[in-house]
C-alpha positions in Angstrom: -16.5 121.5 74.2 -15.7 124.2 76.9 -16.0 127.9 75.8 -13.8 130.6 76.8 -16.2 132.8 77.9 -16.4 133.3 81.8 -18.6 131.4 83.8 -21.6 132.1 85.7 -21.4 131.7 89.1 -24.2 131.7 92.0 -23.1 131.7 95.5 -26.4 130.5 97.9 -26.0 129.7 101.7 -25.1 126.2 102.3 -26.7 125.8 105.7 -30.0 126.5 104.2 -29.5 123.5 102.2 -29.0 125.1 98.8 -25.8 125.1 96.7 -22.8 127.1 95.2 -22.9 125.9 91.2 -20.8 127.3 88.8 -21.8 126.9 84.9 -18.8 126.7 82.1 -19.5 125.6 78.6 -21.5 122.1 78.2 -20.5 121.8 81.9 -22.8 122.3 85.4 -20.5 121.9 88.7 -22.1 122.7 92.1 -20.0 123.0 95.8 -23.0 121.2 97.9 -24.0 117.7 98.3 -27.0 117.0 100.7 -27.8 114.2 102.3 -25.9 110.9 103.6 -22.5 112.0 101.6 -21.9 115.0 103.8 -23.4 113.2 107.4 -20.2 110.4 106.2 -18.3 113.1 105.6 -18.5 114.8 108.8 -18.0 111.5 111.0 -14.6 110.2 109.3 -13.4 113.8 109.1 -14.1 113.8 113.2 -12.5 110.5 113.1 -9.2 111.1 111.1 -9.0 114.8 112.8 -8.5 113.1 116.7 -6.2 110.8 115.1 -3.9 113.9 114.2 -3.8 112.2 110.2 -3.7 115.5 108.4 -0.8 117.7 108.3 -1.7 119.8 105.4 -2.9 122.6 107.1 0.9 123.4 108.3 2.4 123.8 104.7 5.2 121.6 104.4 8.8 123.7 103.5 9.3 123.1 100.0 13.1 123.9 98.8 13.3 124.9 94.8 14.3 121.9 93.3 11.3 120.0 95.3 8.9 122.8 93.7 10.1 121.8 90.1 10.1 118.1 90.3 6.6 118.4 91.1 5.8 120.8 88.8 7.4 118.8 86.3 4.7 115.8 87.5 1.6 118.0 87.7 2.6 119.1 84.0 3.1 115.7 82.7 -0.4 113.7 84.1 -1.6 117.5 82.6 -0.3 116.4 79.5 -1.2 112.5 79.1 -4.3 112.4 80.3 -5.9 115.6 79.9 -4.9 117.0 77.0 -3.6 113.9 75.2 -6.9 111.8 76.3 -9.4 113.6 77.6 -9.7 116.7 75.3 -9.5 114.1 72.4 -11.7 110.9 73.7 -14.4 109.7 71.8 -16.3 110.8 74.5 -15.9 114.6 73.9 -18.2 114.6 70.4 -21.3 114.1 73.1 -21.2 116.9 75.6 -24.0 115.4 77.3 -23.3 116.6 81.4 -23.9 112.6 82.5 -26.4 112.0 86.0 -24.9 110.7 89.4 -26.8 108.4 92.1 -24.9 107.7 95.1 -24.1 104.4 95.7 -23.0 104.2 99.7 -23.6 100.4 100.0 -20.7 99.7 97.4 -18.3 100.5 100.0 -17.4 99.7 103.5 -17.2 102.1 106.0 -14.9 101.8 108.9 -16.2 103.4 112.6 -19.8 103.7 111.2 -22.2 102.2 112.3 -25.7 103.0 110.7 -25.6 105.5 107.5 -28.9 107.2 106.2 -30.5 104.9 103.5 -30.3 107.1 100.8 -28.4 104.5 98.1 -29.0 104.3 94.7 -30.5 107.8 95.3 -30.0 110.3 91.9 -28.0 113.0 92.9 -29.3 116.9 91.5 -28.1 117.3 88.2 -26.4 120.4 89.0 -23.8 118.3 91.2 -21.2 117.0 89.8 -17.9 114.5 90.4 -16.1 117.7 91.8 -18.6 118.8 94.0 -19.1 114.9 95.9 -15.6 114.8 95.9 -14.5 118.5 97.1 -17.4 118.1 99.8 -16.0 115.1 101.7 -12.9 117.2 103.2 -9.8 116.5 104.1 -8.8 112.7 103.3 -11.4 112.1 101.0 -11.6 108.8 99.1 -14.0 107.7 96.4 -15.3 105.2 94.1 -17.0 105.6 91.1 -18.9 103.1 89.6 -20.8 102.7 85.7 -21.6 100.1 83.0 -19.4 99.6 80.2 -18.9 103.0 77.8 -21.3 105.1 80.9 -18.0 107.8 81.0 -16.4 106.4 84.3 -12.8 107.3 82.7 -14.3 111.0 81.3 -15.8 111.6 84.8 -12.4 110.1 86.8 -10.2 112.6 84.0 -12.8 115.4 84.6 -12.4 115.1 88.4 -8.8 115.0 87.9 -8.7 117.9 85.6 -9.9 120.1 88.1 -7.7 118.4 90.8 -4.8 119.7 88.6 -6.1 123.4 88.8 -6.0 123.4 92.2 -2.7 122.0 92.5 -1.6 124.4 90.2 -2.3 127.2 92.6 -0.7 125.6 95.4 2.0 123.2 94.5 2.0 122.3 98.2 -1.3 120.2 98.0 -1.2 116.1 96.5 -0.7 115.8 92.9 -3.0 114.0 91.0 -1.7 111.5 89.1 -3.9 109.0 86.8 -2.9 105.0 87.3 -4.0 101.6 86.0 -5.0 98.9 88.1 -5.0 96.4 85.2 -0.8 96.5 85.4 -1.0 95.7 89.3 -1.6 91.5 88.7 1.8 91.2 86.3 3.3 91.3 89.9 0.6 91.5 92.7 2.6 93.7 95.1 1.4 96.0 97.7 0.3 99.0 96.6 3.0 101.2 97.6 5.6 99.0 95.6 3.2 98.9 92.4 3.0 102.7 92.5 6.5 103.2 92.6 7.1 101.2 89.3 4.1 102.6 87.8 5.8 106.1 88.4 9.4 104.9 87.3 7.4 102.9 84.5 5.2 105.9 83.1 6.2 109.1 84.3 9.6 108.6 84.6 10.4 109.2 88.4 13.2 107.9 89.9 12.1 105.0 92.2 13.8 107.5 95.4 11.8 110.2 94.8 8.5 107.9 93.8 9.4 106.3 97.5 9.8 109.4 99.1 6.2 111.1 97.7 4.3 108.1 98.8 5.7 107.4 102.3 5.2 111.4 102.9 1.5 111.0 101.1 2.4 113.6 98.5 -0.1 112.1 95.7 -3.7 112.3 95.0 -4.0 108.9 93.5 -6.6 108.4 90.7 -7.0 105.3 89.8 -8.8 103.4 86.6 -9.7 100.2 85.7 -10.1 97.9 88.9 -12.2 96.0 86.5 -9.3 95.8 84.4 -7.6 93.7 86.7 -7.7 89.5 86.0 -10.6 88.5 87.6 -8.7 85.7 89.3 -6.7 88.6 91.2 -9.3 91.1 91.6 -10.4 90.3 95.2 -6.7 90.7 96.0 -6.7 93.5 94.5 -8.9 95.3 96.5 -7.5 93.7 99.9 -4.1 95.4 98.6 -6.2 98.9 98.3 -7.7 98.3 102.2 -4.5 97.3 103.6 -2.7 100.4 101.4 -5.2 102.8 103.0 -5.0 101.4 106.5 -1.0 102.4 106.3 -1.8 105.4 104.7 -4.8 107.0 105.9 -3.7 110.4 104.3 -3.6 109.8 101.2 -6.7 110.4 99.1 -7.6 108.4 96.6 -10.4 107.7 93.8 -11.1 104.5 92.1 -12.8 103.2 88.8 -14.4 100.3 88.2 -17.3 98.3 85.7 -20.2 98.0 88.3 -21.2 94.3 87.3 -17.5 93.1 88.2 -17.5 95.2 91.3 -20.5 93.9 92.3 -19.2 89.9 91.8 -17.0 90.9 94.9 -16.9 89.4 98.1 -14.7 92.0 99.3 -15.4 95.7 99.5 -13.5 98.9 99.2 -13.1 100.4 102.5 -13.4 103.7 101.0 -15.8 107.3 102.5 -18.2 107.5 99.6 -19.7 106.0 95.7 -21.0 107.3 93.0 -22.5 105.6 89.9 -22.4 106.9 86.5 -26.0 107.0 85.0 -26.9 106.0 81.5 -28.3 108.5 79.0 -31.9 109.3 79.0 -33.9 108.5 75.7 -34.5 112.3 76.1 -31.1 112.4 76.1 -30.1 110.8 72.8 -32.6 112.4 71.3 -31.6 116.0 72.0 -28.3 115.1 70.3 -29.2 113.3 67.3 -31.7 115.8 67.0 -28.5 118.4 67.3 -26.5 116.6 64.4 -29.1 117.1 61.6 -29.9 114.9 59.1 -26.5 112.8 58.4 -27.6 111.2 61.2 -31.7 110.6 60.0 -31.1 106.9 59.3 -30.3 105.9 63.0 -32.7 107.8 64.4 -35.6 106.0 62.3 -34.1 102.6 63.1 -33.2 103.6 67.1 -36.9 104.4 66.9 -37.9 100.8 66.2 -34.9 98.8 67.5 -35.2 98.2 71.4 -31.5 96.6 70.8 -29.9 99.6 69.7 -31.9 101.6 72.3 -29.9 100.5 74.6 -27.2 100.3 73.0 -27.0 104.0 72.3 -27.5 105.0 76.4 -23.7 104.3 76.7 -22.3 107.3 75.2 -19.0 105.9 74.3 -21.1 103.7 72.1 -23.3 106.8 71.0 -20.1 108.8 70.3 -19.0 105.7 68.1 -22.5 105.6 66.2 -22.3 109.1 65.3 -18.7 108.5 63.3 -20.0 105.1 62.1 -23.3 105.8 60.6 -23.6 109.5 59.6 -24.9 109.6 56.0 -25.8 106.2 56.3 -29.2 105.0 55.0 -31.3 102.8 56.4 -31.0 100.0 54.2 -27.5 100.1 55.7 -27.8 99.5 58.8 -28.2 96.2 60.7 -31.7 94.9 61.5 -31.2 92.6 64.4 -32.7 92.2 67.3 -29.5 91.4 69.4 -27.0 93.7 71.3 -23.9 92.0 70.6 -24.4 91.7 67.0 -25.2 95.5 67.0 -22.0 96.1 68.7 -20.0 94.2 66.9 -20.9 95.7 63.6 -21.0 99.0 65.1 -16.8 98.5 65.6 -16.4 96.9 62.7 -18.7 99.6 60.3 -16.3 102.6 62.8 -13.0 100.3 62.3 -13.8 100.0 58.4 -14.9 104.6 58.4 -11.6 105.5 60.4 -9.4 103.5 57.7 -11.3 105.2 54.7 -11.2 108.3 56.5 -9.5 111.2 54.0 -7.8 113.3 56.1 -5.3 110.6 57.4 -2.7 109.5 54.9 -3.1 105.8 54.1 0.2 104.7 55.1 -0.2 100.8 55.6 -1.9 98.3 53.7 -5.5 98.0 56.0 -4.8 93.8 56.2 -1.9 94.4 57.2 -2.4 97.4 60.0 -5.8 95.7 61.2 -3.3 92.2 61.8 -0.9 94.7 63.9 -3.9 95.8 65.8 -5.6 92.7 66.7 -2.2 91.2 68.0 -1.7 94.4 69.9 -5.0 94.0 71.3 -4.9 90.2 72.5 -1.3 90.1 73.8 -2.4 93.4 76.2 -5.6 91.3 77.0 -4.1 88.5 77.9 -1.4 90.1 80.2 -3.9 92.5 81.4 -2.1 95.9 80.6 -3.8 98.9 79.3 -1.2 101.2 78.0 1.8 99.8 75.7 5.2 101.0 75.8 7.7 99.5 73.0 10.3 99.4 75.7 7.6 97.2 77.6 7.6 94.3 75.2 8.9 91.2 77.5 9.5 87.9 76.7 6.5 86.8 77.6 4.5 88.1 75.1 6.1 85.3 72.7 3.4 83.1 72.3 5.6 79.3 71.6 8.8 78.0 73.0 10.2 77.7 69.9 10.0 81.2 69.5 11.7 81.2 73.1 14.1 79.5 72.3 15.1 82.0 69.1 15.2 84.7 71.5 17.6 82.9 73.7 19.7 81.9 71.1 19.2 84.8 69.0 20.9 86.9 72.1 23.5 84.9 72.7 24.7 85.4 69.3 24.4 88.4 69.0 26.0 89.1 72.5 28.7 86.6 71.7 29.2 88.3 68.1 29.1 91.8 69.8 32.1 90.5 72.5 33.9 88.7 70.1 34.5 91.7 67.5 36.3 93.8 71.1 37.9 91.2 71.6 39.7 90.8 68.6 40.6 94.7 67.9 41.4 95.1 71.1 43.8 91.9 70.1 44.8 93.8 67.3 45.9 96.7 69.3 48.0 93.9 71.3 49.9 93.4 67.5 47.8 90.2 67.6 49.7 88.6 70.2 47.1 87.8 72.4 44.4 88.0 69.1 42.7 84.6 69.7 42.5 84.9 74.0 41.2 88.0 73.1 38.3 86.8 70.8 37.3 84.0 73.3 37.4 86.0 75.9 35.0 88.8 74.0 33.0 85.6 73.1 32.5 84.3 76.2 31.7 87.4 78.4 29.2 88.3 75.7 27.3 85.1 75.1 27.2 84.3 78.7 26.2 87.6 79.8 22.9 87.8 78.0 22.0 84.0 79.5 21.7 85.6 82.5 18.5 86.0 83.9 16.9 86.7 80.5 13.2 86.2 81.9 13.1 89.7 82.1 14.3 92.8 80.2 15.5 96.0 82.3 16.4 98.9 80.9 19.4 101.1 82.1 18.1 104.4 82.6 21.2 106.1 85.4 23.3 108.8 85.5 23.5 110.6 89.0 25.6 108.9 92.0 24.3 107.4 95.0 27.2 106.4 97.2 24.4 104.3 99.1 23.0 102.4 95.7 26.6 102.0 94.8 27.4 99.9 98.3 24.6 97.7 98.1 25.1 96.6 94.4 29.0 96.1 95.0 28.1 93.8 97.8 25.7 92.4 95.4 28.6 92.0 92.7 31.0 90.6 95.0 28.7 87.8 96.0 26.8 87.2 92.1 29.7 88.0 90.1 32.3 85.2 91.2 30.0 82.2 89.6 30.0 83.8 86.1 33.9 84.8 86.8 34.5 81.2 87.3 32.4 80.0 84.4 34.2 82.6 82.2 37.7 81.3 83.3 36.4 77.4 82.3 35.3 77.8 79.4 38.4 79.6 78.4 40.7 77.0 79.8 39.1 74.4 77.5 40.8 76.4 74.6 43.6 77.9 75.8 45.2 75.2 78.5 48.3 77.2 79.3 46.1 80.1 80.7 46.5 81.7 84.0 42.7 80.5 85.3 43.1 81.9 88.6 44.2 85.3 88.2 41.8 85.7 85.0 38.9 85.1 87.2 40.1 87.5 89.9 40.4 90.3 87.5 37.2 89.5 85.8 35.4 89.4 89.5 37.2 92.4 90.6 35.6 94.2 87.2 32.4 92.6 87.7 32.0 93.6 91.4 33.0 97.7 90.5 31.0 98.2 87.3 28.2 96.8 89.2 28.9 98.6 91.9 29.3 101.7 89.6 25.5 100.8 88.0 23.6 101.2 91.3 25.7 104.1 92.1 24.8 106.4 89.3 21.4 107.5 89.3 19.5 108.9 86.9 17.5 112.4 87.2 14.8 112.8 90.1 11.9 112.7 87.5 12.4 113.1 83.5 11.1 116.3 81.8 10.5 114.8 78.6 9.4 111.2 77.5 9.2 109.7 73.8 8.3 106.4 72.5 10.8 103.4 72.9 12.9 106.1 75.4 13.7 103.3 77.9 15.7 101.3 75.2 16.9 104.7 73.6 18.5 105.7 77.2 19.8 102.3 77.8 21.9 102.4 74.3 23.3 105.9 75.2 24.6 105.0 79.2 25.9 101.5 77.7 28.8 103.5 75.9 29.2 105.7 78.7 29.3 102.8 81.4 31.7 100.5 78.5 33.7 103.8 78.7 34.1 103.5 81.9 34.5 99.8 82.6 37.0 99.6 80.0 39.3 102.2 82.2 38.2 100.2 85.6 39.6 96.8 83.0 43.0 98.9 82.8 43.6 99.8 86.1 43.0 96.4 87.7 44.8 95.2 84.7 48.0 96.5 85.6 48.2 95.2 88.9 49.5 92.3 87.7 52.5 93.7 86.0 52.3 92.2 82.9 51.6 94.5 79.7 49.3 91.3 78.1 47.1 91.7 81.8 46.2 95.5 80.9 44.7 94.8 77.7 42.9 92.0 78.9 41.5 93.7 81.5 40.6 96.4 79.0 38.7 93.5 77.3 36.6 92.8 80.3 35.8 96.0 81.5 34.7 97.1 78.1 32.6 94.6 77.2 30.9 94.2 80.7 30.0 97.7 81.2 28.7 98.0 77.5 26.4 94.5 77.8 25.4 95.5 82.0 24.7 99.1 81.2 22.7 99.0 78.7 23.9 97.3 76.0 21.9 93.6 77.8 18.4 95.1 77.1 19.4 96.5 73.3 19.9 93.4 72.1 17.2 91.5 74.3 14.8 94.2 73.0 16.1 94.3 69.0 16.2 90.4 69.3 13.1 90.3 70.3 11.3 92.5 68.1 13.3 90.7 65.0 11.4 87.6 66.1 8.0 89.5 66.5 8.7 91.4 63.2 9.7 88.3 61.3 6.5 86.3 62.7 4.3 89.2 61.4 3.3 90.6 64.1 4.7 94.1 64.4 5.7 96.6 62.1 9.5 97.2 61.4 8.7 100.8 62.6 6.1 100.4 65.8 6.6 104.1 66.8 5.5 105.1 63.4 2.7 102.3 63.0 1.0 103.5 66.6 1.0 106.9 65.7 -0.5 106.1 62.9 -3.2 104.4 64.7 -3.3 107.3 66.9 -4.5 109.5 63.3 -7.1 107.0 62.5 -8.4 107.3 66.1 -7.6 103.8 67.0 -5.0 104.6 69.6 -4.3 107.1 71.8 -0.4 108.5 72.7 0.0 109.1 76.6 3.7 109.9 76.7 5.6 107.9 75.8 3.4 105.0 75.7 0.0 104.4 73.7 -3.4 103.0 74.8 -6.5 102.0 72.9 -9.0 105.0 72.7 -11.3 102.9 74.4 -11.5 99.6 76.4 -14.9 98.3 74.3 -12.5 98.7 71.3 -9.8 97.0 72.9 -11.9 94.3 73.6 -13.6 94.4 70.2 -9.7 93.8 68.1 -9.2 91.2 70.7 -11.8 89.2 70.1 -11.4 89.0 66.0 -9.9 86.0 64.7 -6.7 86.7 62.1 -8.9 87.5 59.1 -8.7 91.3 58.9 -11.4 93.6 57.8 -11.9 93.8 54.1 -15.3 95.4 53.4 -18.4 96.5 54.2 -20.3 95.7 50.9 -23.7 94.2 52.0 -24.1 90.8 50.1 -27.6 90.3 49.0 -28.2 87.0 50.9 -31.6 86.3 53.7 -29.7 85.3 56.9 -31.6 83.4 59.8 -32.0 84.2 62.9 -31.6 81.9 65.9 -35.1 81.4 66.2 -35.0 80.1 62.4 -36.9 82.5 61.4 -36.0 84.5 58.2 -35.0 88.1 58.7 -33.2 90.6 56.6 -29.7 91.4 55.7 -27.5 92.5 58.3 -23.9 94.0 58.6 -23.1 92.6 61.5 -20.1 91.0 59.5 -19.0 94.3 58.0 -15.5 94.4 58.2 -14.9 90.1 58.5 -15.2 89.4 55.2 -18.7 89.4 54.9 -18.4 89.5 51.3 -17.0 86.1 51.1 -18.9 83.2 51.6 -18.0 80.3 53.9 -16.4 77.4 52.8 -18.1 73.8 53.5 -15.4 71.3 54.7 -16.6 67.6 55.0 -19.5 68.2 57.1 -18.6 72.0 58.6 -19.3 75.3 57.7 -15.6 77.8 58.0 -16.2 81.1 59.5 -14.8 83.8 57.8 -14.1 85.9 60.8 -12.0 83.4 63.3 -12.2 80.3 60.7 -13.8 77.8 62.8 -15.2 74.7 61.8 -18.5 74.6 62.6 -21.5 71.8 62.1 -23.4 72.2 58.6 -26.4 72.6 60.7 -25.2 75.6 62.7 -26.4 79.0 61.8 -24.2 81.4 63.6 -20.6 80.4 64.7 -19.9 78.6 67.7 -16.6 80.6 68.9 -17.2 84.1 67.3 -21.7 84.5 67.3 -20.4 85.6 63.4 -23.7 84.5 61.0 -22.6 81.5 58.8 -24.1 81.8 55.2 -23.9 78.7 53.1 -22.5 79.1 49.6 -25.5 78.7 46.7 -24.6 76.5 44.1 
């Protein structure tokens, strides 16, 4: 970790072809980058500077509330991603300053011709990601490339970190703010249209002012996980990048991304420079298990021997993960394998088995039952390629059967229907039940038939402030949408009530329809949030559902008395209420609790998720970035994903000789630590069960066919 003592600095003439370094705790940064990154530099600066692209050397007026909202920005990436990631990665227990080659073939550069061939050179290990990105100038873009666990995220957050001090002193330059590209195929948009969700989405920005700081080129965009993306959409993902930086050639941007799925691109970034992250030198590791004295003895014998592990340990997630897995392990308790996904996977499960016995975090669920939690968590944000959860972004499609669907459709209805139906009748009450039973239906009807619509999707209602602009367009849009559901409203009724006034009910309920609508788009909510929690979204939605019910119910009572009948006024009261309570808020409540109940009753979140994930958080599983959690790592992610639905159990080596796939006889292993490895498999008919994902497998097999776990037959 960083000191606070102040840090060396040499200043040495760049024109001589030296450097200006700086040195600050485990940390070496230099301000000079020889070579072919400065030559590209110097042409697309030329390039960009005839076009007249940059404006920031005339400082933009910035009024006071303008100064805040960014502040408020700069604070909050400050907050999530340094501090709340960073600063607490798995990363940070090996303070090892990692090695840079530049990589200028991995990108395509626009207007130059010939570049010096100088890729896959090592840069001087005194530069760092600041000083190659500080050193392209004005406009600068770049990509930074690494194998799985090499640090790309630490380096991107390092980079970004110090992008944040600067901004700090100048609130007039772009503000960094961190993204992920894996969110980008749930939609496929352009660019400019992703970011604004993301910013809505995650930082809580209203979609104006996102709009407004992207078509002015306000942000300094950061962004992880390219590789992230589904590889289906990938390549479209990176045409979206080109074509966003062809519109908006001032904006300056970095980008992440696993260098083996880069490199199966037929398309690449059209970005100034690239970096590649270098794995640890055996000299290295070394140093620093050398550094961690002799907890650590028993995987320095075995790394000695095992060319497996070797290489394992050069990613230094994995050797971060290794030194909270195996400290005072011995060496009968390690795995003896000569493969490197066996070695990773019991390296999870042995660090997945020490974080749940860890002592200083309360054990506050049952580890079946947490480890169940996780691995769902894990596959349902694999397999709709997101990175970081929010509760409030649990959709419908995350249901994995129609017949649970179908329970969430029905489910809402109810529940709308039961919610309608109990204003109807008090407001029928208050009519000294006179109009008690049209009442009821009518509370019924509006709140069944309401949460049918469009339920493929659930929106939260996050608005306060008015926008006579936003409230034109949606009571056009309420006008036009809201006379089918009037008339649906006013049939269904008629079925039960045959004397009833059809037409004028259905005018009164589009009249209501159209202004509360109108009313939603109108009031916006703040420029940018200063505070965000878990679940906020749903929280917010609750609290401007009363407040827009409130209102609709007095909209009901106005239009009501137009008709001159006392009857009318109440009625109206019974539409406005219960439209502004289910369209303000109250929709995506009961969408979102319906939901959940289905998820919680299935088993597959806690009744309490906010509590659960910040639980995870203490055992180091999970990591909270505002309001919204992500795994501490993306191997890990990957690692819960892949486990079948038996959870971890122990990590008692059974004394049984496995084989290898050779055949051949070789000693016990824990690569099953964690998947009940201290069960044996069960023979069915002629197949061998795995214990990890239950698979059936052929009596003749030795390893299972779907999970690589070792299948041990039981001794009689």
């Amino acid at each position: 970790m960083t000191t606070n003592q102040e840090p060396e600095k040499r200043s040495i003439n760049i024109r001589s072809g030296n450097y200006n370094e700086s040195i600050q705790g485990d940390y070496i940064q230099g301000d000079l980058i020889t070579g072919s990154v400065i030559y590209l530099n110097k042409s697309l600066f030329q390039i960009s500077d005839l076009l007249g692209r940059r404006t920031s050397d005339v400082a933009k007026s910035t009024t006071q509330e303008e100064y805040k909202q960014r502040k408020v920005l700069l604070n909050k990436v400050k907050n999530y991603w340094i501090e709340g990631v960073l600063e607490k990665s798995l990363h940070s227990r090996v303070m090892i300053s990692l090695g840079l080659e530049e990589r200028l073939d991995a990108v395509e550069h626009l207007g130059i011709e010939e570049l010096p061939d100088k890729s896959g050179q090592a840069l001087p290990t005194e530069v760092g990601v600041t000083d190659v990105f500080t050193q392209m100038g004005e406009g600068r873009t770049l990509l930074i490339l690494g194998e799985p666990g090499a640090g790309k995220t630490t380096t991107l957050l390092t980079l970004t970190k110090h992008l944040i001090t600067r901004t700090q002193e100048d609130l007039s330059r772009p503000i960094p703010v961190v993204f992920n590209l894996s969110s980008w195929a749930s939609k496929r948009q352009n660019i400019a249209d992703w970011l604004v969700q993301e910013l809505n989405r995650q930082y809580k920005v209203s979609k104006s002012l996102a709009k407004l700081w992207i078509k002015e080129q306000q942000l300094l965009l950061t962004l992880d996980g390219l590789d992230e993306v589904k590889s289906e959409y990938r390549e479209d993902c990176v045409q979206a990048l080109n074509q966003f930086m062809q519109k908006h050639g001032q904006t300056e941007m970095v980008v992440c991304s696993r260098i083996q799925d880069y490199n199966a691109l037929s398309t690449r970034l059209q970005l100034q420079g690239a970096i590649c992250v270098q794995s640890l030198t055996d000299e290295q590791i070394n140093q620093y298990l050398n550094s961690a004295g002799n907890q650590l003895q028993a995987l320095r014998t075995l790394l000695e021997r095992d060319t497996a592990l070797q290489e394992l340990a050069k990613s230094p997630l994995t050797l971060s993960v290794m030194t909270l897995a195996y400290e005072g392990k011995l060496f009968e308790d390690l795995p003896q394998t000569n493969s490197i996904e066996e070695h990773r996977r019991h390296l999870f499960n042995t660090y997945i088995e020490t974080m749940f016995s860890r002592k200083q975090a309360k054990q506050k669920y049952p580890k079946e039952q947490a480890m169940r939690w996780l691995i769902w968590l894990a596959k349902r944000l694999s397999q709709t390629s997101q990175t970081m959860f929010l509760i409030e972004g649990l959709q419908p499609t995350w249901f994995q059967t129609k017949t649970q669907k179908i329970l969430y459709r029905i489910g809402s209805f109810l529940i709308g229907g039961l919610l309608g139906g109990l204003i109807g009748a008090l407001i029928g009450f208050l009519n000294q039940s006179k109009s008690l039973q049209l009442s009821l239906l009518i509370g019924v009807a509006i709140g069944g038939l309401s949460l049918l619509w469009q339920m493929t999707e659930i929106k939260t209602v996050e608005t306060l402030r008015w926008s006579w602009q936003e409230a034109r367009k949606f009571l056009i849009n309420g006008l036009l949408n809201g006379l089918p559901l009037a008339v649906i409203v006013g049939l269904v009724l008629r079925l039960f009530k045959s004397d009833l006034d059809v037409q004028r009910l259905v005018l009164i309920y589009w009249l209501i329809d159209a202004l509360i609508l109108g009313l939603l788009g109108g009031l916006r909510g703040p420029e940018i949030e200063r505070k965000t929690s878990p679940n906020q979204g749903i929280s917010n939605s609750g609290r401007n559902a009363l407040i827009i019910g409130a209102i609709g119910g007095l909209i009901g009572i106005l239009i009501g008395q137009l008709s001159g009948k006392p009857n009318w006024v109440l009625l109206g009261l019974d539409f406005g209420l219960i439209f502004g309570l289910i369209f303000g808020g109250g929709k995506a409540c009961i969408q979102h609790f319906t939901l959940r109940f289905i998820l919680y009753s299935k088993g597959y979140i806690p009744k309490n998720y906010a509590h659960f994930l910040d639980y995870g958080t203490e055992r180091i599983f999970l990591q909270k970035v505002g309001g919204g959690y992500i795994f501490v790592h993306r191997m890990l992610l990957e690692h819960f994903a892949e486990m079948g639905s038996v959870p971890v159990q122990s990590t008692t080596v059974p004394n049984l000789q496995f084989i290898d796939r050779n055949n051949a006889p070789t000693k016990p292993d824990l690569t099953n630590v964690g998947n009940s490895a201290s069960q044996s498999p069960t023979p069915v008919q002629n197949h061998i069960v795995c214990t990890n994902c239950g698979n059936n497998n052929p009596v003749n097999y030795k390893f299972c066919s779907k999970c690589g776990t070792p299948l041990i037959k039981r001794r009689c």
